[in-house]
C-alpha positions as CSV (number, residue, x, y, z in Angstrom):
1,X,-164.5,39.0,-159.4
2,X,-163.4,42.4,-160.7
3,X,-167.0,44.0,-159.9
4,X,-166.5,42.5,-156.5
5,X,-163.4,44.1,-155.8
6,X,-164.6,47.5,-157.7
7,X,-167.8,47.3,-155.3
8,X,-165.3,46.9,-152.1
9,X,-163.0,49.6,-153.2
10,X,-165.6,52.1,-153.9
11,X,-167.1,51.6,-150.4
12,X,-164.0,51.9,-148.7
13,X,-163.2,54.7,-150.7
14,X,-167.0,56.4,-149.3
15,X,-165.9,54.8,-145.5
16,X,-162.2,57.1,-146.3
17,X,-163.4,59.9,-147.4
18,X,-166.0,60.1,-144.3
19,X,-164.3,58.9,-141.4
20,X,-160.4,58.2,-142.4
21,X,-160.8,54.8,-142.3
22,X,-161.8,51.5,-144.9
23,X,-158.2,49.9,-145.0
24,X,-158.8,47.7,-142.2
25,X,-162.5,48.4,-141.3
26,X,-164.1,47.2,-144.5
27,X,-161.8,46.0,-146.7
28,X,-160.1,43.4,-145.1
29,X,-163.1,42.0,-143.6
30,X,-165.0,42.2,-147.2
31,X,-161.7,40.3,-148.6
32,X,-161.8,37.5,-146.0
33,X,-165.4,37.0,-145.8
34,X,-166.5,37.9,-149.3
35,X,-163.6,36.7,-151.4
36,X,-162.3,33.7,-149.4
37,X,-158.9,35.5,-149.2
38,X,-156.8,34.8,-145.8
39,X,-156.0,36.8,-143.4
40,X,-152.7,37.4,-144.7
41,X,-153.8,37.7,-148.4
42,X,-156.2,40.4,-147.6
43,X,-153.9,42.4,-145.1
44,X,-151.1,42.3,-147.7
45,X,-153.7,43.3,-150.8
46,X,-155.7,45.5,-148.8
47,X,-152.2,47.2,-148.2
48,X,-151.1,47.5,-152.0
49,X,-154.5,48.8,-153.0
50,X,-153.9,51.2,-150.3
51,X,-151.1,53.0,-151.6
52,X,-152.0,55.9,-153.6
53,X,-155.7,56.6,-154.5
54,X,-156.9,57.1,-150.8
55,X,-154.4,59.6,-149.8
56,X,-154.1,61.4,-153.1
57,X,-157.5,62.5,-153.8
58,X,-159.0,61.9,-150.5
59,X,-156.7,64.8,-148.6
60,X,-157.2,66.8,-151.6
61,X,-160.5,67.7,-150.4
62,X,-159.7,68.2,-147.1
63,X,-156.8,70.5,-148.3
64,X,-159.0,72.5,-150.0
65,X,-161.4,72.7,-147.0
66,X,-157.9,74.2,-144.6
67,X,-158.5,71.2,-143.2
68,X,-155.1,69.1,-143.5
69,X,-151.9,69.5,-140.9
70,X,-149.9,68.7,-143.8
71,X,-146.9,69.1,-141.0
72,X,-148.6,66.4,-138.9
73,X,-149.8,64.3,-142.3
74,X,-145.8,63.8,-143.3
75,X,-144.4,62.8,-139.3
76,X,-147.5,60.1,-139.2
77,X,-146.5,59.3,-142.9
78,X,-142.8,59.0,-141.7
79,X,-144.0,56.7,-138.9
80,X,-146.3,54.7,-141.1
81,X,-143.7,53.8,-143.6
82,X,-141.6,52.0,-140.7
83,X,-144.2,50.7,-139.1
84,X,-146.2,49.3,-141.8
85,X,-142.6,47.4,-142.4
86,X,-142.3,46.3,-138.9
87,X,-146.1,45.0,-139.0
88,X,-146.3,43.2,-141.9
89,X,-143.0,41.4,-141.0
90,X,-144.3,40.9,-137.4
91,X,-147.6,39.2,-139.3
92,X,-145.7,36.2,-140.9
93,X,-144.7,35.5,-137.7
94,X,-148.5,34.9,-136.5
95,X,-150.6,31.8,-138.0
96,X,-153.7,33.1,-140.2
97,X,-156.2,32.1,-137.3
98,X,-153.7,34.2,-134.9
99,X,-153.9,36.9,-136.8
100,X,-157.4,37.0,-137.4
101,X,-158.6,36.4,-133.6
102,X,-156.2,39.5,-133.3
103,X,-157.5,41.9,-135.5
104,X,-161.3,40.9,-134.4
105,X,-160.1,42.3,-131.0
106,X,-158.7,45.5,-132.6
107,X,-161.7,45.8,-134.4
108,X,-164.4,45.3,-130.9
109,X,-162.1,47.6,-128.8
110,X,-162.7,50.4,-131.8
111,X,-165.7,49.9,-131.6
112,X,-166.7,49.6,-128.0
113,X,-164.3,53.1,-127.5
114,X,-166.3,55.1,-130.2
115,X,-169.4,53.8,-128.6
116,X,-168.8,55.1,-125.2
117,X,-166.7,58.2,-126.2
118,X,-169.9,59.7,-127.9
């Protein structure tokens, strides 16, 4: 099981580093499908695993490129923190099927956006 999760977190770190994104996109997916987590599980342990190494070392490099608004990193850090709160208490309001349905939609709106957008 370790691999498995080493494997997932590696990806997602690639998926981060390239695009800003592997939280949601991959790693709560890969939770759910590949380790029979639920919804809520893998939101809340996608979340933890979240906390330092993506931003640390991943906006390093784009700090050293003069490419971070490190004014505009901190505001959306500011509103992150409250509504990552507000969120996760909102989710143990919503069953496990609920919640799911609901972030397949997030997910297919993404998706159907970025498609037509480019």
């Amino acid at each position: 099981m370790p691999l498995q999760f080493l494997f997932i977190g590696l990806a997602a770190g690639v998926l981060s580093g390239l695009f800003g994104v592997g939280g949601g996109i991959l790693i709560v997916p890969a939770l759910i499908l590949g380790a029979k987590m639920s919804q809520h599980t893998a939101t809340g342990t996608s979340l933890g695993a979240l906390l330092l190494p993506v931003g640390v070392l991943g906006a390093w490099q784009y700090y050293k490129a003069g490419q971070l608004d490190i004014h505009a990193s901190l505001w959306i850090a500011l509103g992150l923190l409250f509504g990552a709160w507000a969120g996760g208490a909102l989710a143990q309001e919503i069953s496990g099927p609920g919640l799911r349905r609901g972030f397949a939609v997030l997910l297919a709106l993404a998706a159907v956006r970025l498609w037509f957008k480019t």
